[in-house]
RONUDO-793963 format. One line per field, with one value per residue (C-alpha): residue in three letters; x, y, z; residue number from 1. Coordinates in steps of 0.001 Angstrom, whole numbers, always signed. Layout:
N
type = ALA/...
xx = X/...
yy = Y/...
zz = Z/...
seq = NUM/...
END
This chain:
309
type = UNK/UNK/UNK/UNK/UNK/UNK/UNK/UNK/UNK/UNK/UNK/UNK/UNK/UNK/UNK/UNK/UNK/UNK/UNK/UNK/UNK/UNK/UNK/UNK/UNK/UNK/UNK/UNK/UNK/UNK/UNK/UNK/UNK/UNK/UNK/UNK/UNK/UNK/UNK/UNK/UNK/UNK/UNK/UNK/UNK/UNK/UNK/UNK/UNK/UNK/UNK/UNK/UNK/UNK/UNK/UNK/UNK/UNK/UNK/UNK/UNK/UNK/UNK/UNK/UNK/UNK/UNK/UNK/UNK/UNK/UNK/UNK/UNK/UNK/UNK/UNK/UNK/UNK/UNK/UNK/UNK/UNK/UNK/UNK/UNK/UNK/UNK/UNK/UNK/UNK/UNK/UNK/UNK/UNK/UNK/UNK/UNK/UNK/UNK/UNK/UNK/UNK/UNK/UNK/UNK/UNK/UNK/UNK/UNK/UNK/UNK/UNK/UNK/UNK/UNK/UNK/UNK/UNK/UNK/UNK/UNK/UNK/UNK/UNK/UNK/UNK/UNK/UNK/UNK/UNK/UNK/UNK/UNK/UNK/UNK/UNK/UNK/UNK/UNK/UNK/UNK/UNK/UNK/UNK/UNK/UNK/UNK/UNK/UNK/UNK/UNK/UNK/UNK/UNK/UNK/UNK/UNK/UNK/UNK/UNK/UNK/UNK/UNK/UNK/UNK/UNK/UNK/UNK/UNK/UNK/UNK/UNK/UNK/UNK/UNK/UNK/UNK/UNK/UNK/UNK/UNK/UNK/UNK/UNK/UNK/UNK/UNK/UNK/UNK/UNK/UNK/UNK/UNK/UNK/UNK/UNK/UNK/UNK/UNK/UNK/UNK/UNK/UNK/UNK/UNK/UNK/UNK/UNK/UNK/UNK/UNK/UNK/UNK/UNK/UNK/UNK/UNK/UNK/UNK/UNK/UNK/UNK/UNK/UNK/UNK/UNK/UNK/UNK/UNK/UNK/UNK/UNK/UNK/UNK/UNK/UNK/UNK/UNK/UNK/UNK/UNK/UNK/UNK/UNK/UNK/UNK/UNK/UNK/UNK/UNK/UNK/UNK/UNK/UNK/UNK/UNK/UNK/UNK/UNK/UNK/UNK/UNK/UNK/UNK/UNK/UNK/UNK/UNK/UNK/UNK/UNK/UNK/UNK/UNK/UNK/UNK/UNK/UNK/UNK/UNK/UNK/UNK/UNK/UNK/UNK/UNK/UNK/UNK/UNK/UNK/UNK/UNK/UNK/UNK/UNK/UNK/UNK/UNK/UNK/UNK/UNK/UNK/UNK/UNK/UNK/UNK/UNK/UNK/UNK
xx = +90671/+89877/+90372/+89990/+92572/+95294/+94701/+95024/+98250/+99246/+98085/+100138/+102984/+102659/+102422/+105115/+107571/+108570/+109696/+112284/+116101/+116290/+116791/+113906/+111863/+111973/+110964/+108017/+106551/+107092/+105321/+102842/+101979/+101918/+99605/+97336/+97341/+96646/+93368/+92440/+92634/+90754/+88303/+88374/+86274/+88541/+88735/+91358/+93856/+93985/+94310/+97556/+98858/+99011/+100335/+103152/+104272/+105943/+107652/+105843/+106998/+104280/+101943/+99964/+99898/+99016/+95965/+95269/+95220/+92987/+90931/+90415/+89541/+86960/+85428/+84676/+84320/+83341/+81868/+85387/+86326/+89825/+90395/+88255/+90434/+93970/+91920/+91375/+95038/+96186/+95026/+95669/+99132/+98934/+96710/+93768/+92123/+88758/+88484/+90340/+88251/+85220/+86932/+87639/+84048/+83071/+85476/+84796/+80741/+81243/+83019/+82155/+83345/+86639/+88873/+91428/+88862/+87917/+91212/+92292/+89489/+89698/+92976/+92115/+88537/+90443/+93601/+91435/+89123/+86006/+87709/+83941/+83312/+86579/+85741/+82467/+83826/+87228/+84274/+82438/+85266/+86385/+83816/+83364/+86942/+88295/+91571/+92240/+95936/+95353/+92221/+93827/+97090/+94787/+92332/+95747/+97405/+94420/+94015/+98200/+98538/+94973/+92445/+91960/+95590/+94429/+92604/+96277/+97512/+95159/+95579/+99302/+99169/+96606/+98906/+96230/+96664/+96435/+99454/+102270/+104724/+109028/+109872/+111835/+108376/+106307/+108762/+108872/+104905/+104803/+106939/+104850/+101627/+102521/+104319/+100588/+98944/+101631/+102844/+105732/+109441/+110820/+108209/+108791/+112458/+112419/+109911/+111987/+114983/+113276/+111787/+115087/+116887/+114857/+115493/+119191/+118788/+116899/+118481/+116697/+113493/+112015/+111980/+108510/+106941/+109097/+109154/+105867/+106114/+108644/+106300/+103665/+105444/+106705/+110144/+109181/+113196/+114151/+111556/+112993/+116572/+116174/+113668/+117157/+119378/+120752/+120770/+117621/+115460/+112177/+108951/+106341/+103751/+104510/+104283/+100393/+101448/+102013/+98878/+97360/+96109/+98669/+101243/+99754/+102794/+104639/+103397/+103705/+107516/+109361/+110876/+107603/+107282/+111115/+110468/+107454/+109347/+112485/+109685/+108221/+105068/+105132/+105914/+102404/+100856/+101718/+101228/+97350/+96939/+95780/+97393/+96834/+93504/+96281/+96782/+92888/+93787/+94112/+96681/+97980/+101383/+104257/+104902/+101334/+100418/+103624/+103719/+100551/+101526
yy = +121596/+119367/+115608/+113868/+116371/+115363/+112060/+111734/+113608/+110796/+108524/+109994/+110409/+106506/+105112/+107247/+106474/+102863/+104472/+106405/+106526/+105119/+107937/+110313/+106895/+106695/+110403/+110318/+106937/+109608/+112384/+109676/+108520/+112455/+113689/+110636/+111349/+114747/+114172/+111584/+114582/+116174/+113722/+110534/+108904/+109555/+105869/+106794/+108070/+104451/+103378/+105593/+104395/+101344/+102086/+103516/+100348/+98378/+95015/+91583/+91575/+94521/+92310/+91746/+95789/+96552/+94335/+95879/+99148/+98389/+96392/+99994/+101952/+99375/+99846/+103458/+103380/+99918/+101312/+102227/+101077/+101726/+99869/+97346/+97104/+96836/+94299/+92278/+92714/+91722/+88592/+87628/+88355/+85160/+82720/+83404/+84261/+83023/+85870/+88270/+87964/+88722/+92235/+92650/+92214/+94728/+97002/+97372/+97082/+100506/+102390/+100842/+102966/+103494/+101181/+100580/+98724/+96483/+96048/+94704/+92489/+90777/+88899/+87337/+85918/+84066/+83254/+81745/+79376/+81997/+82323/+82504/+85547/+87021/+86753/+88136/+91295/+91865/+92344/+94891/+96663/+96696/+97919/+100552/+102050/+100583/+103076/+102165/+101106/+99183/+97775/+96336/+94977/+93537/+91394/+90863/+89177/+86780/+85772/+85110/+83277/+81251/+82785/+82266/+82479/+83572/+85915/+87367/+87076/+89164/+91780/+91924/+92109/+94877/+98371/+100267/+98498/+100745/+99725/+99917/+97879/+97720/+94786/+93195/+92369/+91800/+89024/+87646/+87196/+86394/+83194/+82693/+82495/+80524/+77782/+77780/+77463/+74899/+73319/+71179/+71017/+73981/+76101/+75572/+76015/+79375/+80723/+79600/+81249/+84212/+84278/+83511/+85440/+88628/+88043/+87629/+91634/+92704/+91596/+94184/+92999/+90443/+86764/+85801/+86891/+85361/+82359/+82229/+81628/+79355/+77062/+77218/+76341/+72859/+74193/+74187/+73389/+76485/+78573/+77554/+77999/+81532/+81934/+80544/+82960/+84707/+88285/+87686/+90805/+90273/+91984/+91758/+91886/+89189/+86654/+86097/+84470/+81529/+80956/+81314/+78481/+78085/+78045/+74605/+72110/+74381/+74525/+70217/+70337/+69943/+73318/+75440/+75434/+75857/+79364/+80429/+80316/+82463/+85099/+85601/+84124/+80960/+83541/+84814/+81336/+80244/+83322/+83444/+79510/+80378/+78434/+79385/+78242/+75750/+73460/+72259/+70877/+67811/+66861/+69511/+71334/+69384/+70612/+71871/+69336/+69375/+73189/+72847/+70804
zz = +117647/+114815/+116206/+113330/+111037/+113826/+113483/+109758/+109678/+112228/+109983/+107153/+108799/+109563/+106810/+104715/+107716/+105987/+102837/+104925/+105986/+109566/+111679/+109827/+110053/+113898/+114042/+111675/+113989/+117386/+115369/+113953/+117522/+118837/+116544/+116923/+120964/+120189/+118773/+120952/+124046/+121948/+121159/+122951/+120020/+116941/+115962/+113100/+115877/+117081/+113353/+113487/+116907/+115506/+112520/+114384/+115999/+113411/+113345/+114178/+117965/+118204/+116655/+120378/+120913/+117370/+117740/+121248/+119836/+116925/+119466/+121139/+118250/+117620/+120986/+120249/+116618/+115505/+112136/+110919/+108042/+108494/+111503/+110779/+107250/+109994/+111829/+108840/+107863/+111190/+111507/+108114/+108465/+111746/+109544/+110766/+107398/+108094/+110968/+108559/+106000/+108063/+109037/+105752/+103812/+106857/+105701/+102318/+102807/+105108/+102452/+99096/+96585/+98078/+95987/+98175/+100910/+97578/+96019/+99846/+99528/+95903/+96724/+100315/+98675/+96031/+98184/+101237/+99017/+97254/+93810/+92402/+94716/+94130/+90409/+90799/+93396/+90185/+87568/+89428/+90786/+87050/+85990/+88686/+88249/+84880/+85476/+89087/+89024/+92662/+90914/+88650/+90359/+92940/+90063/+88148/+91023/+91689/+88305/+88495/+90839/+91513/+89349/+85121/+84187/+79829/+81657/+83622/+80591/+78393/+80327/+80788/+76568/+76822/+75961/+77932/+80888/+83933/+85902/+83343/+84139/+83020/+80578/+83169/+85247/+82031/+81355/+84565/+84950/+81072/+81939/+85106/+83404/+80207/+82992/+84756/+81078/+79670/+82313/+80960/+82197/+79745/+80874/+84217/+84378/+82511/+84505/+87907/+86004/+85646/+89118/+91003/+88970/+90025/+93637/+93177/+91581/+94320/+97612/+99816/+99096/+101098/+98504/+100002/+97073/+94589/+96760/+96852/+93069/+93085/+95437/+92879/+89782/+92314/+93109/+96981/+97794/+95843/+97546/+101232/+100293/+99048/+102434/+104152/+103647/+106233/+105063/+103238/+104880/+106519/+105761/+108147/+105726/+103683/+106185/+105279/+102169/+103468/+104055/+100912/+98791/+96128/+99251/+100271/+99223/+100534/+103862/+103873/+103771/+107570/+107054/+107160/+110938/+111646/+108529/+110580/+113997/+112350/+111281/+114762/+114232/+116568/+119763/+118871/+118160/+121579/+123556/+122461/+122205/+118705/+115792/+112388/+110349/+107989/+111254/+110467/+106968/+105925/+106427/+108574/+107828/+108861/+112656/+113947/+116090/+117764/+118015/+119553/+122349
seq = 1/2/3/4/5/6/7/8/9/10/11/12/13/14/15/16/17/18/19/20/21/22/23/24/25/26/27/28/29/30/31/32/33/34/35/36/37/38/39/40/41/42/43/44/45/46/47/48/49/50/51/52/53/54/55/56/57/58/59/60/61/62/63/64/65/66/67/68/69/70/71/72/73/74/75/76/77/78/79/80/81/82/83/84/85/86/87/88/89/90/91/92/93/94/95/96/97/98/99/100/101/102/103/104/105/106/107/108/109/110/111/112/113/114/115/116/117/118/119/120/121/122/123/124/125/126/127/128/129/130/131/132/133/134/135/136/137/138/139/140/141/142/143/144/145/146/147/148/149/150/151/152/153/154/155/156/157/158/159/160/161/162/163/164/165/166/167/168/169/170/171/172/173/174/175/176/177/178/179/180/181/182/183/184/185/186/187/188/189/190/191/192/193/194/195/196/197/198/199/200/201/202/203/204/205/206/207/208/209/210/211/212/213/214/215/216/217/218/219/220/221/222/223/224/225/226/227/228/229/230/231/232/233/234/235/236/237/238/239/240/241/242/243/244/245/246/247/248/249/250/251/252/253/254/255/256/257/258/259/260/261/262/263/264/265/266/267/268/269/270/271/272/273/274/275/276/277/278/279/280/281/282/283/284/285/286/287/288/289/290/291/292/293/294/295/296/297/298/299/300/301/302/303/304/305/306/307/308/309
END
């Protein structure tokens, strides 16, 4: 009789389901969804049970009922931090990061010593234009849980990628270092960073070596991430023809990368809107009449006035 017990084993069962073989996965997301219904006949108020329910719905052509469903939860539980965190998520996975972000800051300020609500929080701030208030949010979250693994993958990736890039690299040199990480990855962020300190042709090239030749080891990994790199270090063609490939997989939730701020040249090549369109993302675009926060910069990505029309 416990509503709220049901609906965290839904929730459990949820988010392990990913990490599964096929057949067990499709089971966990029924027992996911049962467990959450269960403790919404018991209690009709269990925001977390929606949390789960849409948790359970996977894939970006549930995008629409995964936001309905969080939209419910919201309506009975609008203090909860967990749906307000899959809100957040949500719409930063569709560009709208300004709206995300708000969900987001909510999130965290209604559980703030949870690290998982901050670490979710210290990326978007830096990637969607506050770098000074991500920088400010890293050191006290730092400071707060010095250990935190997710603490510090969360302040490492900002500084990698948009933040203080000595800083990134201080602290992959520190042996302490709460994430420990294989030599293979050291290397490969290593390159990254001295390419962003020293940013001359050799530095470049080894570091898009090193970045493309990663993906080619790991072909059941979505390349956004690595693409995303690519972009970054000015090898935008090399980025789209790795995104290109036709057995490349597709992860739902890396599609809010390319909206991030180091993803801007990126997103001013022709092929961006034809990439979005392959990833299910223009279907949602033009079933809300919402197009993502990019299309106001200027100049816009190649594509969005057009898609708009």
């Amino acid at each position: 009789g416990f509503a709220r017990a049901w609906a965290d084993v839904g929730v459990t069962e949820a988010m392990t389901a990913p990490s599964l073989p096929p057949p067990q996965r499709a089971m966990a997301y029924a027992e996911a969804k049962k467990n959450a219904l269960r403790a919404l006949q018991i209690d009709p108020r269990t925001g977390l049970a929606y949390y789960a329910l849409a948790n359970a719905q996977p894939g970006i052509a549930n995008w629409p009922q995964r936001m309905a469903t969080i939209q419910k939860g919201l309506r009975v539980e609008p203090d909860g931090s967990e749906l307000n965190n899959a809100m957040g998520r949500e719409l930063l996975r569709v560009g709208r990061s300004r709206e995300g972000l708000v969900y987001l800051k909510r999130s965290m300020e209604l559980d703030p010593l949870n690290p998982v609500k901050t670490a979710a929080l210290i990326g978007p701030l830096a990637y969607y234009g506050d770098i000074d208030a991500a920088e400010v949010l890293a050191a006290k979250a730092t400071a707060l849980w010095p250990d935190n693994r997710m603490i510090w993958n969360a302040v490492f990736a900002m500084e990698a990628r948009v933040g203080d890039a000595s800083k990134a690299q201080a602290m992959l040199r520190d042996p302490l270092r709460p994430s420990q990480r294989s030599e293979d990855e050291v290397r490969r962020w290593q390159a990254m960073l001295r390419a962003r300190l020293e940013p001359k042709a050799a530095n470049l090239d080894a570091a898009a070596a090193e970045w493309t030749s990663y993906a080619s080891r790991e072909p059941d990994q979505d390349p956004m991430p690595v693409a995303e790199t690519l972009a970054a270090l000015g090898r935008t063609d090399l980025a789209y023809r790795l995104l290109a490939s036709p057995t490349a997989p597709v992860d739902e939730n890396a599609d809010e990368i390319m909206f991030r701020s180091d993803m801007a040249a990126f997103r001013q090549d022709p092929r961006f809107m034809p990439l979005a369109g392959r990833r299910g993302l223009i279907a949602i675009w033009r079933s809300l009449g919402r197009w993502p926060d990019v299309c106001s910069e200027h100049p816009p990505p190649h594509g969005c006035r057009a898609g708009a029309r």
